[in-house]
Structure formats: C-alpha cells, structure tokens
C-alpha positions in Angstrom: -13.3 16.6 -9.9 -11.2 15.3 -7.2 -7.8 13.5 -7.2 -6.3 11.6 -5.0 -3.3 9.6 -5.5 -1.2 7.3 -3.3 2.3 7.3 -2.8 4.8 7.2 -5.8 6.0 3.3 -6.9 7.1 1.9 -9.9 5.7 -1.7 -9.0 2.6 -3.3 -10.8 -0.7 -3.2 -9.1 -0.4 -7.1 -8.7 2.5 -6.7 -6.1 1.7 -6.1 -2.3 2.9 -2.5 -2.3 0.8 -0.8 0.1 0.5 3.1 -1.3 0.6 5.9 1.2 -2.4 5.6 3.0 -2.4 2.0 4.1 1.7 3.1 4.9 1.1 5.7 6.9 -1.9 4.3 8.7 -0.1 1.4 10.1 2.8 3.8 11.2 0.4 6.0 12.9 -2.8 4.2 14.0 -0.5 1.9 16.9 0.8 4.5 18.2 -0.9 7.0 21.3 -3.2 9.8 19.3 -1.5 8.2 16.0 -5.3 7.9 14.6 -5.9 11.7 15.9 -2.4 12.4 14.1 -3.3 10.5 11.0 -6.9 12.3 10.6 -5.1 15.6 11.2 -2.8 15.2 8.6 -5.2 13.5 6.2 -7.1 16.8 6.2 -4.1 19.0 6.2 -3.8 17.7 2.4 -7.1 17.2 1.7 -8.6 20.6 3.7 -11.7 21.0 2.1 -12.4 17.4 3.0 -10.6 18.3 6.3 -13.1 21.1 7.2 -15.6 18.4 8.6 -13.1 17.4 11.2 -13.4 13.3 10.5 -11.7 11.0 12.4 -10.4 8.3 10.7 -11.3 4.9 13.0 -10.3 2.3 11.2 -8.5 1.3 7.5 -7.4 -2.0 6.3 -7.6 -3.0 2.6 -10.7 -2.1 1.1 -12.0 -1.0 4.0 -12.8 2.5 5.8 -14.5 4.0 8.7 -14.8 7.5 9.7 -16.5 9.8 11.7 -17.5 13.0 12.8 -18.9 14.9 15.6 -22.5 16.8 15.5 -21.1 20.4 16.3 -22.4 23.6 15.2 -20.1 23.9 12.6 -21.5 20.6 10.7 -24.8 21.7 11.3 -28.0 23.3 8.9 -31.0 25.9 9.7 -32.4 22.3 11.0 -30.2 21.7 14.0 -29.2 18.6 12.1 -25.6 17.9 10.0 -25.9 19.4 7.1 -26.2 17.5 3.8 -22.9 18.4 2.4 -21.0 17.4 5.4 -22.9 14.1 5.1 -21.6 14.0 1.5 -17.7 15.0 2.5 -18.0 12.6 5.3 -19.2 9.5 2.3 -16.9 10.3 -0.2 -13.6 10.3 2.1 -14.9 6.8 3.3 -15.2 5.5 -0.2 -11.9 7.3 -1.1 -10.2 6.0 1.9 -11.3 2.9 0.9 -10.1 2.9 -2.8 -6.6 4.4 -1.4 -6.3 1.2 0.7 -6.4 -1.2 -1.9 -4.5 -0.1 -5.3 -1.0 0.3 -5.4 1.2 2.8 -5.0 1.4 3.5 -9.0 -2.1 4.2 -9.2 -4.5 6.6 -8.5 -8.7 7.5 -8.0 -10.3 10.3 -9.2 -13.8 10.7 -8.1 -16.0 11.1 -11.4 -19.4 11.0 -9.4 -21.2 11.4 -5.9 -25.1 10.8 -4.9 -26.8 10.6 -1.8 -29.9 9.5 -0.5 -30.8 11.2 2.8 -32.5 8.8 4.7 -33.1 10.2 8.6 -31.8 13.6 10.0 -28.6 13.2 11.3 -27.6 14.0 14.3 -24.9 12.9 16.9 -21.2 11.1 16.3 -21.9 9.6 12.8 -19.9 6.7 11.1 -19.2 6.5 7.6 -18.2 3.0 6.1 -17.5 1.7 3.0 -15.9 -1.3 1.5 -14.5 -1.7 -1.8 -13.2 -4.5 -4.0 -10.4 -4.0 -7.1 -11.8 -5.3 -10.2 -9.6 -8.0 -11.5 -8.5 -7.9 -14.4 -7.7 -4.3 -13.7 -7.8 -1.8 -16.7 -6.5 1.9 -16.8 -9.1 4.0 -16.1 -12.1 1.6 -15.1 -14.8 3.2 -13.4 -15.6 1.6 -10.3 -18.7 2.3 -8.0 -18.3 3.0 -3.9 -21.0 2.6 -1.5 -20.5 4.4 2.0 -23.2 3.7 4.4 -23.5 6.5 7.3 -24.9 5.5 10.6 -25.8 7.4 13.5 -25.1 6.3 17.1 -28.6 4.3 17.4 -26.9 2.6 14.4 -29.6 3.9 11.6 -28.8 4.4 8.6 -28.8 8.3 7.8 -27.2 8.8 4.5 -26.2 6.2 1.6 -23.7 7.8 -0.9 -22.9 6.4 -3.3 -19.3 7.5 -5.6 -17.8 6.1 -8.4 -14.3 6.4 -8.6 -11.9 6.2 -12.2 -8.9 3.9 -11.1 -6.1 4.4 -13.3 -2.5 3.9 -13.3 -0.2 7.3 -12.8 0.8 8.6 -16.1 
C-alpha cells in the first residue's frame, strides 16, 4: 500500500490551503528547469515511483500530467515500455492529482490499481488524470482515479485505473 501525504496544516479541508504539492509546484514550475527540479525532487521521495524518470508537465487542482521517455531502461523483451512502468507512470498521475486538491491536513493512500493495456507503447508517453473531491467529504472515503496514457500519435495505450482512501491525518 502506498502513502502519500501533503504538507502538515491544521486547517479544514474547506479552506484554500494548498498542501505541498500544489505549493511547491507553483514555486518551482515558473521558474527555468523548475519543472525538471520539481520532477527530480518528486522522485527523490517517492524513488520507486522516481525510477521511471517522469516529468511532471503540468498540475493545477485536480489535475495532472506526466510523462516519460521510451528508453531502454522503461523497456520489456518486446522493445516496448514495460507494463509496470505504464502502471508507475498512471498511478503518480492519479496521485498527483488527488495531492492537488485536498488540503494540507489530509492524506491518499492508494488501496487499488488496474490497467487495461490497450496498444504497445512506445515513444514520450503522457499520463493524465483528473480528479474531483467528493463533497461532503468523509474520513476515509474511497475515491476512484482514472489516468489515461497517450502516446505521441495521441492513442490511448494504457487506462489505469486507482482508487485512492482520502482521509484526514490522524
């Protein structure tokens, strides 16, 4: 099971308190190489999630794009990206997504990932995923992500699909 948690707050999730990621993205991504430097350090503390080498693109709330190149180290006995980069690639979307839109009190935990392989994938492919806070919002409601992953024609190559536990910090 992974957690990730935004930054520490005691406000409720009504106010407009940003959490780290949406923070530190709009302290980063303006600057020159602040997206490189915010991807870097995204998978710094996330490093399994890191080993893919995403780029983060783009982040507002409840919204996430990422990418990564086709390189050997991504790839399968196929010569295409292997179906567990494809997965890591999805579920940092949806997480990224999640972490963009509760509050700094709160935090995901990713109870579940599926995919559905659609098309080999091959090439710079972009994950994105949108996401939407249930309101009312109760501890620990299961929510369900949906990152679509495109490939440079703009086909769809993989759908996965997470559902994330959004809870308050205890």
């Amino acid at each position: 099971m992974t957690q990730i948690n935004s930054s520490q707050s005691d406000s409720p999730a009504s106010s407009h308190d940003p959490g780290m990621v949406l923070t530190w993205w709009s302290r980063l991504a303006p600057l020159p190489a602040g997206r490189l430097l915010f991807s870097l350090a995204l998978g710094w503390l996330a490093p399994y999630s890191g080993s893919v080498g995403a780029r983060v693109e783009e982040i507002h709330p409840g919204y996430a794009r990422v990418s990564i190149r086709d390189r050997r180290r991504v790839r399968n006995h196929l010569r295409s990206v292997h179906a567990i980069a494809l997965i890591n690639l999805g579920e940092l979307a949806t997480g990224l997504a999640v972490l963009s839109t509760i509050s700094g009190n709160m935090r995901g935990i990713l109870l579940n990932i599926q995919a559905d392989y659609l098309k080999k994938a091959r090439g710079k492919l972009v994950a994105s995923a949108e996401f939407e806070l249930p309101q009312p919002l109760l501890d620990n409601t299961s929510c369900e992500v949906e990152a679509c992953l495109r490939d440079q024609s703009g086909d769809t190559v993989t759908r996965v699909r997470a559902t994330w536990l959004i809870g308050y910090k205890t």
